[in-house]
C-alpha positions as a LaTeX table, in Angstrom:
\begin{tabular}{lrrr}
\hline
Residue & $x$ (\AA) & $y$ (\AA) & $z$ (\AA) \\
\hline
Unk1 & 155.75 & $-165.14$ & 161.32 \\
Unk2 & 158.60 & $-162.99$ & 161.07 \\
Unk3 & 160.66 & $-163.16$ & 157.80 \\
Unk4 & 164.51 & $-162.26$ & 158.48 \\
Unk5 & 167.05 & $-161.26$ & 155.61 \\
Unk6 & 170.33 & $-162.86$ & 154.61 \\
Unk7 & 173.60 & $-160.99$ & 153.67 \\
Unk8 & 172.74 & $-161.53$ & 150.17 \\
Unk9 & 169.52 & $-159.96$ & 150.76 \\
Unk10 & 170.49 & $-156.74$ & 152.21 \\
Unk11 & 173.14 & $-156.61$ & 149.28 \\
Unk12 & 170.59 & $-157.02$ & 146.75 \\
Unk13 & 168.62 & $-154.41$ & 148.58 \\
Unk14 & 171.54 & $-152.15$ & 148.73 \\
Unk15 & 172.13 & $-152.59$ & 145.51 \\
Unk16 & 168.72 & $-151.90$ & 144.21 \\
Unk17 & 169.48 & $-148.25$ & 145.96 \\
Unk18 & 172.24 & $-147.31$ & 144.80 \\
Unk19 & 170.42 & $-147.94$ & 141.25 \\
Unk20 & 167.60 & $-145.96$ & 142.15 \\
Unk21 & 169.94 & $-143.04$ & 143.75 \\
Unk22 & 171.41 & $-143.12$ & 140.45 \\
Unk23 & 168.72 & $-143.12$ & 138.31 \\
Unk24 & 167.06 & $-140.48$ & 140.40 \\
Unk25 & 169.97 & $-138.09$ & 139.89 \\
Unk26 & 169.50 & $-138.52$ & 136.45 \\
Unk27 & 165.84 & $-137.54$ & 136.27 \\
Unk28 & 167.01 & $-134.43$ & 138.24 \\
Unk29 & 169.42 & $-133.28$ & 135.69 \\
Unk30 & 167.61 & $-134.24$ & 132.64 \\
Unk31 & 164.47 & $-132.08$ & 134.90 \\
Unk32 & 166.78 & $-129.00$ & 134.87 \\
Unk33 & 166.94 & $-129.57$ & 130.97 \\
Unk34 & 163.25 & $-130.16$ & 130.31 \\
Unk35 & 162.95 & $-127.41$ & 131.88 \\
Unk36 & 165.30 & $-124.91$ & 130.02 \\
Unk37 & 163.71 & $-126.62$ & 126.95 \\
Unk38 & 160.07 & $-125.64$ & 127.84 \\
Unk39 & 160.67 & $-122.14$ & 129.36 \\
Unk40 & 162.52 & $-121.34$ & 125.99 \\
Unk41 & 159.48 & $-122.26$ & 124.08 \\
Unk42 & 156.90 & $-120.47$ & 126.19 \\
Unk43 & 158.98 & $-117.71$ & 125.31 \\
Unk44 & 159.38 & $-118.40$ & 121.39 \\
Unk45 & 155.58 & $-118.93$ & 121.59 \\
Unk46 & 154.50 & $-115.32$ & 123.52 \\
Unk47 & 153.83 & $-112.65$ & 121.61 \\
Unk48 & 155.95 & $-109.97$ & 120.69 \\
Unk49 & 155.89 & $-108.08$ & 123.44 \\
Unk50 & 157.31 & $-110.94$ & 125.53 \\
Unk51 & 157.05 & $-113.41$ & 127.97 \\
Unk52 & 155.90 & $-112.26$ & 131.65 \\
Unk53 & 157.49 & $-114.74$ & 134.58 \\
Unk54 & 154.00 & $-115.23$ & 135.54 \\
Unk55 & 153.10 & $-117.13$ & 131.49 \\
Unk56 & 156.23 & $-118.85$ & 131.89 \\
Unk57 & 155.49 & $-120.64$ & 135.24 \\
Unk58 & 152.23 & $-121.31$ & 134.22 \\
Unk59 & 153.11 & $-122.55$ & 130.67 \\
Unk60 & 156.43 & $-124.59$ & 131.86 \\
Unk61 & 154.36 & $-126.41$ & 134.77 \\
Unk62 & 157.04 & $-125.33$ & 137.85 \\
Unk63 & 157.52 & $-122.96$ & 140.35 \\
Unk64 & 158.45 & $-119.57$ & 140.72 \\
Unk65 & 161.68 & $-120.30$ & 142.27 \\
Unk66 & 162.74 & $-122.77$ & 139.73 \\
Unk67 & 161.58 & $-120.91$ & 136.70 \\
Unk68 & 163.70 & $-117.52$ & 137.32 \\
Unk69 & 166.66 & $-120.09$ & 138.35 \\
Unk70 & 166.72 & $-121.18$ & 134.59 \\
Unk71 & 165.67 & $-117.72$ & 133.65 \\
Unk72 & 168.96 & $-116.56$ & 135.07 \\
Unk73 & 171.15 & $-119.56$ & 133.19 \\
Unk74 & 169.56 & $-118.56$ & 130.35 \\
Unk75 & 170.73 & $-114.94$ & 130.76 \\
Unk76 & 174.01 & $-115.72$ & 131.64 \\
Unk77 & 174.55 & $-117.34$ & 128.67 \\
Unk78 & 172.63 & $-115.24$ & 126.25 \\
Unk79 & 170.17 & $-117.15$ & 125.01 \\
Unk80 & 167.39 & $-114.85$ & 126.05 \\
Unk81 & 167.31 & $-110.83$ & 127.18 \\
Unk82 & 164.63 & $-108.80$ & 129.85 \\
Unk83 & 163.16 & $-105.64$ & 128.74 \\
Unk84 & 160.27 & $-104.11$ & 130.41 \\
Unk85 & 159.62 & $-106.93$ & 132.54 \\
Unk86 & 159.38 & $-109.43$ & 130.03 \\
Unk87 & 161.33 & $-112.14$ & 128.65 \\
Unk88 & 162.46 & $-112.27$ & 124.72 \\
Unk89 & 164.61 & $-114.83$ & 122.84 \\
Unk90 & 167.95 & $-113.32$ & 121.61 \\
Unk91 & 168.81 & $-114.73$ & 117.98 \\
Unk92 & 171.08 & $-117.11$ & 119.64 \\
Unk93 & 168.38 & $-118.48$ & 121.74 \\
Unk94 & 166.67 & $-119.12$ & 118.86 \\
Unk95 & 169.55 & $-121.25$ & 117.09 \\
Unk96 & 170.07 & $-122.93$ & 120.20 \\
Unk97 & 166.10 & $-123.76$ & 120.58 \\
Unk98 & 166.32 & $-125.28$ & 117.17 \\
Unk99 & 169.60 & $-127.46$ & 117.89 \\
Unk100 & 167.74 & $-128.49$ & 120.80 \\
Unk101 & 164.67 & $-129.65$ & 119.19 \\
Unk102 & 167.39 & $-131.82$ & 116.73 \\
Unk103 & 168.71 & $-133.42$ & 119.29 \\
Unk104 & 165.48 & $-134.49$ & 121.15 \\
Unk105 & 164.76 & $-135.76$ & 117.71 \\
Unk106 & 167.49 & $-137.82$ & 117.64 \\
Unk107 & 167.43 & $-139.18$ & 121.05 \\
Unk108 & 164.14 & $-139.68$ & 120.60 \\
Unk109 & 165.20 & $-141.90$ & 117.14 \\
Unk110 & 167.96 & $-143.91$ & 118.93 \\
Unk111 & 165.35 & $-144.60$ & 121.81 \\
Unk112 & 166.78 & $-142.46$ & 124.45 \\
Unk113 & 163.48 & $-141.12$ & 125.89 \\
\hline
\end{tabular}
């Protein structure tokens, strides 16, 4: 026996993906943040010679493509330098690393993740 839907069905229905489209684009961005946030550690963690792109993939859980993506945000805007191949943490990165960490904190307080 074949069930059929009603108009108010297929709204619901429509409704529930819009939601979902939503929510999914949220996950997406705060991904691209996560991200930033865990490639920036790997990096504060490495030694001093620096992170290779090979320790941060590994260490940040993603792939290649996506890690030197961020890697090149992160450039742009200062927050960490290449030399010989390997990735270091400009002072700035550093501040910002620590404001992020506050934030989560917070967030984290107010019971946003």
């Amino acid at each position: 026996m074949a069930t059929t839907l009603g108009p108010t069905d297929i709204g619901f229905l429509a409704l529930i993906g819009i939601v979902l489209k939503t929510w999914m684009l949220r996950v997406r961005r705060s991904g691209k943040l996560l991200l930033a946030r865990d490639i920036l550690r790997c990096i504060l963690d490495a030694r001093p010679d620096g992170a290779s792109i090979s320790r941060i993939v590994f260490e940040a859980n993603t792939t290649h493509k996506r890690a030197k993506a961020i890697l090149d945000i992160l450039q742009s805007k200062e927050l960490i330098k290449r030399a010989d191949g390997k990735y270091h943490l400009t002072n700035k990165g550093k501040r910002g690393f620590k404001e992020f960490q506050k934030l989560e904190l917070l967030a984290q307080a107010l019971g946003f993740i």
